[in-house]
C-alpha positions in Angstrom: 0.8 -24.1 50.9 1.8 -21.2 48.7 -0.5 -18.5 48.9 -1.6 -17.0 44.9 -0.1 -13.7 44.7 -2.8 -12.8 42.0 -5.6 -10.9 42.4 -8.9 -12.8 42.4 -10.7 -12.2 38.8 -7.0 -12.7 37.3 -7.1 -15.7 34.5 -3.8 -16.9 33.3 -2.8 -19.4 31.0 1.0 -20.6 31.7 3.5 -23.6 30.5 3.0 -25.4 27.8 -0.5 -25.0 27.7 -0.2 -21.2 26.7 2.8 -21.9 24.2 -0.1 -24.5 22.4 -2.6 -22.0 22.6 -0.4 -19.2 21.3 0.5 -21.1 18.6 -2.9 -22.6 17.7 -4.0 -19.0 17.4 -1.4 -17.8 15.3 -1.9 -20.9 13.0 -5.3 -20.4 12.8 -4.6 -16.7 11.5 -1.8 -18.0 8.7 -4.4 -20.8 7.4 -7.0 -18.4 6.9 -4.5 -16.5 4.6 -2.8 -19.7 2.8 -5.8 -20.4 0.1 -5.3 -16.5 -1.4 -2.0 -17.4 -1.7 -0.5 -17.0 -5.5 -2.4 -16.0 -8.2 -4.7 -19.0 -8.1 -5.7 -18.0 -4.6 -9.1 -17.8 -3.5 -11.0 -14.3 -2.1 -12.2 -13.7 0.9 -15.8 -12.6 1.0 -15.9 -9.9 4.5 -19.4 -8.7 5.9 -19.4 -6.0 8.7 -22.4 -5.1 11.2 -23.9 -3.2 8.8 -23.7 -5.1 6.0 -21.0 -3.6 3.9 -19.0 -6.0 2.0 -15.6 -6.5 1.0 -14.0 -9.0 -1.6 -10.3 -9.7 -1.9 -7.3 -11.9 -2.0 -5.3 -9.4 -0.5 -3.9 -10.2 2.6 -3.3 -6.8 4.3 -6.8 -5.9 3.8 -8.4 -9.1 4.8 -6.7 -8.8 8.4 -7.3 -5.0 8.8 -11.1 -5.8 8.1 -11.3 -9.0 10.4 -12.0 -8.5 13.7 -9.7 -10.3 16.2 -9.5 -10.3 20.4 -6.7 -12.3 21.2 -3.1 -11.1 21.5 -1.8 -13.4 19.4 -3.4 -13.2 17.0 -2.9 -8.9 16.7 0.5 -9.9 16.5 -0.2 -11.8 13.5 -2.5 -8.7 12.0 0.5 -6.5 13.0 2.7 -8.3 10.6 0.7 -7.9 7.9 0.4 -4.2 8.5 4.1 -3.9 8.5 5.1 -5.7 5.9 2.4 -3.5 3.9 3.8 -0.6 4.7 7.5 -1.6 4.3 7.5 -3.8 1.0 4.0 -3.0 -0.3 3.4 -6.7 -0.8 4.1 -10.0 0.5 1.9 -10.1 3.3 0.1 -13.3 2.7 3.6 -14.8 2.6 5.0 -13.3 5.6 1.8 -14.4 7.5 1.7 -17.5 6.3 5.3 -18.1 6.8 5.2 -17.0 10.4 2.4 -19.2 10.8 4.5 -22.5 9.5 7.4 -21.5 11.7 5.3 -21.4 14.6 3.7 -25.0 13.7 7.4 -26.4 12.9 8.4 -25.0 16.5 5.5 -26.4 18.2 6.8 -29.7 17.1 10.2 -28.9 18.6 8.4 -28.1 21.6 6.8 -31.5 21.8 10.1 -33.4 21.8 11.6 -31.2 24.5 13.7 -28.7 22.5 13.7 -25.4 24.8 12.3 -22.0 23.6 15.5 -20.3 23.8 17.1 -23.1 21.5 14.7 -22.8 18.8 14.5 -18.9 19.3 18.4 -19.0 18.8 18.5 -21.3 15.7 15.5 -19.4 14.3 17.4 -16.2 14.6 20.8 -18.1 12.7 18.5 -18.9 9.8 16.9 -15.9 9.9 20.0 -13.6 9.3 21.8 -16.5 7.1 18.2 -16.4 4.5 19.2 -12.5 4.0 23.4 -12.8 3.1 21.7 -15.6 0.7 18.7 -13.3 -0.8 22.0 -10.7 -1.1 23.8 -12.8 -3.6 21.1 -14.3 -5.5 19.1 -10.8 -5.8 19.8 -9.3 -9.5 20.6 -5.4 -9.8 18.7 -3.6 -12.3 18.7 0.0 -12.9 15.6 2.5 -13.0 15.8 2.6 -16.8 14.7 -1.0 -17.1 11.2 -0.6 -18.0 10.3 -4.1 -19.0 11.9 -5.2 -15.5 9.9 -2.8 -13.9 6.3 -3.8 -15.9 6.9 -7.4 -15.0 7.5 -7.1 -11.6 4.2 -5.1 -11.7 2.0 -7.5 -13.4 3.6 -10.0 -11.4 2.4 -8.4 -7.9 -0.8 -7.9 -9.8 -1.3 -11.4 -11.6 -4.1 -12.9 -9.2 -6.1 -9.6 -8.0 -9.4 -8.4 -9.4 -7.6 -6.3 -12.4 -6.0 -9.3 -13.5 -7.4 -9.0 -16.6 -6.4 -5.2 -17.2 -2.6 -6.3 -15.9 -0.9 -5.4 -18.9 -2.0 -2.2 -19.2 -2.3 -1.0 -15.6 1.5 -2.3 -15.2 2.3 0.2 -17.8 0.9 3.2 -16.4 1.8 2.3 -12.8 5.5 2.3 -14.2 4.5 5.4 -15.8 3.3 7.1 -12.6 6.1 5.4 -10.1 9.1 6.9 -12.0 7.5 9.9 -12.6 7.6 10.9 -8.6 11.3 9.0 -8.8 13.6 11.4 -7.4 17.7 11.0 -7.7 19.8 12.0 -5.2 23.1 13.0 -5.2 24.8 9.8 -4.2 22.7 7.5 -6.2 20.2 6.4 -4.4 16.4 7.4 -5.2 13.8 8.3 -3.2 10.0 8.1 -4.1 7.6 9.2 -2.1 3.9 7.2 -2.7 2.1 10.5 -1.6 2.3 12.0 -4.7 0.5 9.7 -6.5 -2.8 10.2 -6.4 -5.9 7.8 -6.9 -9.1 8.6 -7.1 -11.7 6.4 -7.9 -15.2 5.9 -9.7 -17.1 2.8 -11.1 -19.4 2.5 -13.9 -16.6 1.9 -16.6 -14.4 -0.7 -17.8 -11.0 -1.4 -15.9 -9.5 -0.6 -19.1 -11.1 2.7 -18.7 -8.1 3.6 -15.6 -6.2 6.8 -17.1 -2.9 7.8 -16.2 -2.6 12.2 -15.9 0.8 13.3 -15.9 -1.0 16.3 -13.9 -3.4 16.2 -10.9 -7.3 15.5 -10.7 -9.5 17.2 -8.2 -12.9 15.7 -7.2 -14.4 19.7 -7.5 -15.7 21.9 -10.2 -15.7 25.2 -10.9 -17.2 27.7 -9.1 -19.2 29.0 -11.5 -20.9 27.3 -14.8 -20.1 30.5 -16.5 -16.5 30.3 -16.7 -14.6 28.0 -19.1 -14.7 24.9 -19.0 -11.5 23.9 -20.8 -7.8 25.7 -20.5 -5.4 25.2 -22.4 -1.6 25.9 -22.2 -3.0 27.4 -18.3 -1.3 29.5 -16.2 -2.0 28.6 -13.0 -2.4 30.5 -9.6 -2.5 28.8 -6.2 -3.8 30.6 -3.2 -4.6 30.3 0.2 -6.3 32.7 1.4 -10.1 33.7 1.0 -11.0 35.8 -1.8 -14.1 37.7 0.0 -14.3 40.2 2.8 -16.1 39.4 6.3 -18.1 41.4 8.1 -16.2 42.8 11.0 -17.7 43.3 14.6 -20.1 45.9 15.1 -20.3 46.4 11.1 -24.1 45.5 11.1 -25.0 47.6 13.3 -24.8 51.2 12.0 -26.5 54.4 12.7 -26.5 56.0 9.2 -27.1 54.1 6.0 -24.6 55.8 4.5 -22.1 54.4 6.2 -23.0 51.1 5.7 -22.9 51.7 1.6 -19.3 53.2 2.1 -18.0 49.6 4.0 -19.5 47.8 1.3 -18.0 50.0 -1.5 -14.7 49.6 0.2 -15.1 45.7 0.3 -16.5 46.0 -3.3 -13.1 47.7 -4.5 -10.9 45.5 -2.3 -12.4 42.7 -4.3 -12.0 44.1 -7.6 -8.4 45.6 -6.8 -7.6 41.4 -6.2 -9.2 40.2 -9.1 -7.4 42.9 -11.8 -4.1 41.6 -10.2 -4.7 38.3 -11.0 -5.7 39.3 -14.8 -3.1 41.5 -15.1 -0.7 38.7 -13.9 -2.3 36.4 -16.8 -3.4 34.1 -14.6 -6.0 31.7 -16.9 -6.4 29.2 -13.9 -6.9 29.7 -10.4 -7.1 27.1 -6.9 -8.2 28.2 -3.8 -7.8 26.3 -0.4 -10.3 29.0 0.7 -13.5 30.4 0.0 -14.1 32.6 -3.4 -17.2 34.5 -2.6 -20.4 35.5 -5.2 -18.4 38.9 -6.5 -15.1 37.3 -7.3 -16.4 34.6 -9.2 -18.4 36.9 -11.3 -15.2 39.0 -12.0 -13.6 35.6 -12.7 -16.5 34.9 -15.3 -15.9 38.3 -16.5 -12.1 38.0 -17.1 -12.5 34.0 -18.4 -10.8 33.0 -15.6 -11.2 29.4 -14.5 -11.5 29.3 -10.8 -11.8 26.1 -8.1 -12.2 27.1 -4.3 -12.0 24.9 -0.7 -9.1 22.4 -2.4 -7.5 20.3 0.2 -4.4 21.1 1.9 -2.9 17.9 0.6 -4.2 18.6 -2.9 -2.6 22.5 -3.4 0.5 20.5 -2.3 0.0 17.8 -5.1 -0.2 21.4 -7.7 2.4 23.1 -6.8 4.8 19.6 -7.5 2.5 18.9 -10.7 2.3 22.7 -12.1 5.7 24.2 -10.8 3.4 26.7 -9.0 4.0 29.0 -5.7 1.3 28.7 -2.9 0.6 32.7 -2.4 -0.7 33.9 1.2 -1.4 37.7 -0.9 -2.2 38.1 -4.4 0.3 41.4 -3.9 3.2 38.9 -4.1 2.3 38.0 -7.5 5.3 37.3 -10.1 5.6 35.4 -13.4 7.7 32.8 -11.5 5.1 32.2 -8.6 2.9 31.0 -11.7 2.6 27.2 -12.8 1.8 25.3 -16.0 -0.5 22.9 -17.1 -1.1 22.1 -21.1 -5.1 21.8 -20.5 -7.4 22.3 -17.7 -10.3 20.8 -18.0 -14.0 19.8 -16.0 -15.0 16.2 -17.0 -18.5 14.6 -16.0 -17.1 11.6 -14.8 -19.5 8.6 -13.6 -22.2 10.9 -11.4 -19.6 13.6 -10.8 -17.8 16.5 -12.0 -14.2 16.4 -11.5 -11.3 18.9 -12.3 -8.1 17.1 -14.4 -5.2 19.7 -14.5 -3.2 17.9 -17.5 0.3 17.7 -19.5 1.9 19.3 -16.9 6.0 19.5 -18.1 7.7 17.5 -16.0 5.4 17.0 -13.1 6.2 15.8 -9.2 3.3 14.7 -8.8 0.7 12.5 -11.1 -2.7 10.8 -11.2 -4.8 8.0 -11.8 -8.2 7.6 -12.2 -9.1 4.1 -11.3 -12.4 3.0 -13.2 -14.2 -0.6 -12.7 -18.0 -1.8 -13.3 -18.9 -1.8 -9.6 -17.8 -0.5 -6.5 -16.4 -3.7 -5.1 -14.5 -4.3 -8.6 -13.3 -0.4 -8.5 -12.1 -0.8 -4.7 -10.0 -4.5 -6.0 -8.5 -2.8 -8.5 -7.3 0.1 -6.3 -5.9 -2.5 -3.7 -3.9 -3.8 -6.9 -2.6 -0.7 -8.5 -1.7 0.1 -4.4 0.1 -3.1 -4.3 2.0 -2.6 -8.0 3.2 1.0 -6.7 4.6 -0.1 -3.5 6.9 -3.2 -5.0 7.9 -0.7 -7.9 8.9 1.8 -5.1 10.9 -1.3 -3.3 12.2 -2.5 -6.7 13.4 1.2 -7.5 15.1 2.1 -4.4 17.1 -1.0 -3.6 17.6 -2.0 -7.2 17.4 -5.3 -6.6 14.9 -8.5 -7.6 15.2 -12.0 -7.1 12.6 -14.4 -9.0 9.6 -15.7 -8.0 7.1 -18.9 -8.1 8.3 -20.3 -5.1 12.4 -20.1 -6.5 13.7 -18.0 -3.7 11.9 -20.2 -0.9 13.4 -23.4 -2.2 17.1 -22.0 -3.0 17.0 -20.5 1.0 15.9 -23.9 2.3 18.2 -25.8 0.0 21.2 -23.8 1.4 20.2 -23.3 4.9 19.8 -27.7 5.2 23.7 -27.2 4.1 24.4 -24.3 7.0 22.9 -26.4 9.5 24.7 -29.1 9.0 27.9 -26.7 10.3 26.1 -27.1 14.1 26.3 -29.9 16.3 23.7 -28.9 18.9 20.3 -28.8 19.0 20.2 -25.5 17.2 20.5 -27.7 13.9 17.3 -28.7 14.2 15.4 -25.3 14.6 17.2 -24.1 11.4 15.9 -27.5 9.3 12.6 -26.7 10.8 13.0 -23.0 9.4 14.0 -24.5 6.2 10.8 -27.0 6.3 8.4 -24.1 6.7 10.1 -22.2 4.0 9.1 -24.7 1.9 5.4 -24.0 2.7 5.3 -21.0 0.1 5.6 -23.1 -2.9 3.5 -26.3 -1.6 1.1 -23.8 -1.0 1.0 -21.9 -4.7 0.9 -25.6 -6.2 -2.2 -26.5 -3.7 -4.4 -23.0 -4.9 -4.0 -24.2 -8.2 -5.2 -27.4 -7.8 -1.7 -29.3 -8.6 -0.3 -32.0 -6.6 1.9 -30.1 -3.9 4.4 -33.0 -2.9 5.3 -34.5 -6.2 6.1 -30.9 -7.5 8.2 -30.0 -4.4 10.1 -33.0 -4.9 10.5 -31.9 -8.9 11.2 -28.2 -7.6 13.8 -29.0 -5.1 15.6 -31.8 -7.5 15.6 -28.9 -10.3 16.4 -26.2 -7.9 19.6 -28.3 -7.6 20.6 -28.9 -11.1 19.3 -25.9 -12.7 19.8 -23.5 -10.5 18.5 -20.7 -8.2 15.9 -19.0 -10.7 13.9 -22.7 -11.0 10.5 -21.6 -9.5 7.3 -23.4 -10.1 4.7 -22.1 -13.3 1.4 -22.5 -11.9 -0.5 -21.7 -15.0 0.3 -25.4 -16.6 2.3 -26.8 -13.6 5.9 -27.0 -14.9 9.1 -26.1 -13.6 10.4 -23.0 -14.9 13.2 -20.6 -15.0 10.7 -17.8 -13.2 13.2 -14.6 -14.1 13.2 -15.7 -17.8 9.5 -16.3 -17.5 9.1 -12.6 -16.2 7.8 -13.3 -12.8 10.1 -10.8 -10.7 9.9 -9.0 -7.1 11.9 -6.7 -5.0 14.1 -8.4 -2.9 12.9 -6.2 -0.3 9.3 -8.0 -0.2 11.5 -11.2 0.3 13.6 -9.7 3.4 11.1 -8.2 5.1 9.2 -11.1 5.0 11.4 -13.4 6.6 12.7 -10.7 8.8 9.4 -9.8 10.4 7.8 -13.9 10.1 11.1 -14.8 12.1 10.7 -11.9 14.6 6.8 -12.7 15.4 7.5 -16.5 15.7 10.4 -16.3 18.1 8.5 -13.8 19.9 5.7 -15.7 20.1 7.3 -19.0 21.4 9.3 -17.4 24.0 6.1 -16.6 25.9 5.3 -19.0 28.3 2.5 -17.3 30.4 -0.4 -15.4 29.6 -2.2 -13.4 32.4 -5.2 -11.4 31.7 -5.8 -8.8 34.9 -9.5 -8.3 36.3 -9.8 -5.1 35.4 -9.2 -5.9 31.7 -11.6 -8.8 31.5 -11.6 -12.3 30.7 -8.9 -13.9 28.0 -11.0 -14.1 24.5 -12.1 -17.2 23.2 -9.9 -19.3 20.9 -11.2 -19.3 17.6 -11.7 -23.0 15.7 -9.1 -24.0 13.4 -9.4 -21.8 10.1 -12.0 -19.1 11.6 -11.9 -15.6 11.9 -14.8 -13.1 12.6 -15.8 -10.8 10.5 -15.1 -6.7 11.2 
């Protein structure tokens, strides 16, 4: 008799009874995901412990607000957040695709095909699927604007501002090649963070505004002072316009001396603020404190004045405005100063905020992002997230493919033909790969309520006769040409999709025991097929 060299407490789950566990979670993770699929995809309704609600289609948010115990299945959640942050979207697809090639391997598994030989074939496909995405992605450049506005509505088509998609494509491309930068060996780089979004409800969707400038959820300091600038000159500061009271300073012998500090601190005050007129400064933000003096000097000399702006924020001015963050208003010069074409302080929904507009050239831009309710506001800012991430991925590679199921069929057309180049068992993994690309599109057809198998079949018999670009329309279920029907991604969304599905599927079929120590407490229970449990 062998003695257990475990611990007593331990639970472990090993053979092939943990590989159809593993994969039973991971599939129940994928079909979750598959009906939000497409732009006929359903939403997911998500309630927390207190009530707070969230409704989406969006993939990425539905697993970061699900709450999930097994390991597994954070893999799965992991995916998603990857994907998010590589390609911007695609993570329903790269879930969903993960999840089929974990069902397809399962199958392999069940007729004796090792781990390691589906892991390897998996891998062959894998790399093959991106030298074929390489030659059937098209280059475009970053002056193609109607490129660029279709691939936005496309990532949009589906979400809650479907409606708006138009519009909001045309002021995401607005506000994406605005931050564009060119470098010197032709490549761009464009950095998300300068676009910001804020938020309110109580409008129309078609109420989101694009500022070529920055907004600020403050107000001015002081009702008093203007509440509109135009052609501004803007100072940024960070330090505190005010003077503390040092140590010992309260407690004084002789009154007299006590009027003389607070003279001093008087004149200090009004020595600042006559520098800043003098310097023509019309506009002034403070990531300090302005006390009640300064701001009635500012009212005095007309001077519009924000204090206690974020860090992040001055940082977003001094791209937008051309302006120098000062650490002493004695360093003032014409050339620390930015520009904006109008300052002004708008009521907007219950607030007041700041919009510093028509900035010449700006490095960094805004959006206001208006719906009816909160829930409809919070979709539309998942959207316009999603459209600036796949305009980022389209810009910076350069390259699309199209859509509508057309790449998933072309890259399981071809890799049937690769795999007939092997004569092991390996040939079989990469048909299975090829099968569970095929998923994508039987699942867009099944969302829309078409019949999935007999338009496959018409998908995969045009795919061969018509070529690469045939993708299925789901809007009145015909097969298309999807580029010439303006439904366009970044090849990037595509690659990092199969890259990261492939990764999380081999992984997760090379594991063959699961052991949960004592001390970390029981394995969690398996969730029934198509459940998840709310955040």
């Amino acid at each position: 008799m062998v003695p257990e060299a475990l611990s007593e407490g331990t639970q472990r789950t090993k053979g092939r009874d943990a590989q159809k566990l593993n994969i039973m979670v991971a599939t129940t993770i994928a079909d979750s995901l598959k009906t939000t699929l497409g732009p006929m995809g359903m939403d997911k309704m998500l309630v927390d412990s207190l009530g707070d609600i969230v409704v989406t289609n969006d993939g990425a948010t539905i697993l970061r607000e699900v709450d999930v115990d097994h390991p597994v299945a954070k893999m799965m959640v992991e995916v998603a957040r990857s994907q998010e942050a590589a390609a911007g979207d695609g993570t329903t697809t790269a879930v969903v695709l993960a999840g089929e090639l974990l069902k397809k391997g399962g199958e392999l598994l069940e007729v004796h095909i090792h781990p390691t030989v589906i892991a390897r074939g998996y891998r062959m496909a894998a790399e093959k699927s991106q030298e074929i995405l390489d030659k059937l992605a098209k280059t475009i450049s970053t002056k193609d604007d109607e490129v660029l506005r279709k691939i936005a509505v496309t990532a949009m088509t589906g979400k809650g501002a479907e409606k708006a998609k138009d519009y909001l494509s045309e002021i995401t491309v607005k506000a994406v090649k605005a931050v564009t930068e060119e470098q010197g060996d032709g490549k761009v780089v464009i950095n998300q963070e300068y676009i910001k979004l804020e938020k309110k409800e109580g409008a129309r969707i078609e109420a989101t505004e694009f500022v070529s400038g920055v907004i600020l959820d403050k107000e001015r300091v002081h009702q008093s002072m203007p509440r509109r600038v135009e052609k501004a000159k803007i100072l940024l500061l960070n330090f505190p316009l005010e003077v503390k009271e040092r140590e010992g300073e309260g407690r004084v012998a002789d009154p007299s001396q006590w009027m003389g500090w607070l003279e001093q601190k008087k004149e200090w005050i009004k020595e600042k603020i006559e520098q800043i007129r003098k310097a023509g400064v019309t506009a002034l933000f403070s990531e300090r404190n302005i006390d009640d003096l300064a701001q009635f000097l500012f009212v005095k000399a007309g001077i519009f004045a924000v204090r206690r702006v974020r860090k992040s924020d001055m940082e977003k001015l001094t791209r937008a405005t051309g302006a120098t963050l000062l650490a002493n208003v004695d360093e003032i010069d014409q050339a620390h100063l930015g520009r904006a074409g109008l300052i002004e302080e708008i009521h907007v929904a219950d607030d007041y905020m700041v919009f510093v507009r028509e900035c010449l050239n700006p490095k960094s831009v805004s959006l206001l992002i208006r719906g009816g309710t909160k829930h409809i506001t919070e979709e539309v800012e998942r959207a316009i997230e999603d459209c600036l991430g796949v305009l980022r991925a389209a810009l910076e590679d350069r390259k699309v493919v199209a859509g509508g199921g057309a790449c998933e069929v072309e890259l399981a057309r071809q890799l049937r033909t690769f795999a007939k180049g092997f004569l092991g068992r390996e040939q079989l993994a990469i048909k299975a790969f090829a099968d569970a690309l095929e998923s994508i599109p039987r699942a867009l057809a099944e969302n829309a309520g078409l019949d999935q198998i007999d338009l496959l079949m018409q998908l995969i018999s045009k795919n061969e006769t018509e070529g690469a670009m045939t993708g299925l329309d789901i809007f009145d279920g015909k097969i298309k040409d999807m580029y010439a029907e303006g439904i366009i991604e970044p090849v990037r969304v595509k690659k990092q999709a199969l890259n990261l599905a492939s990764e999380v599927a081999i992984m997760i079929l090379r594991i063959d025991d699961v052991i949960a120590a004592s001390k970390i407490g029981k394995l969690p229970p398996i969730p029934p097929q198509g459940a998840v449990s709310d955040r």
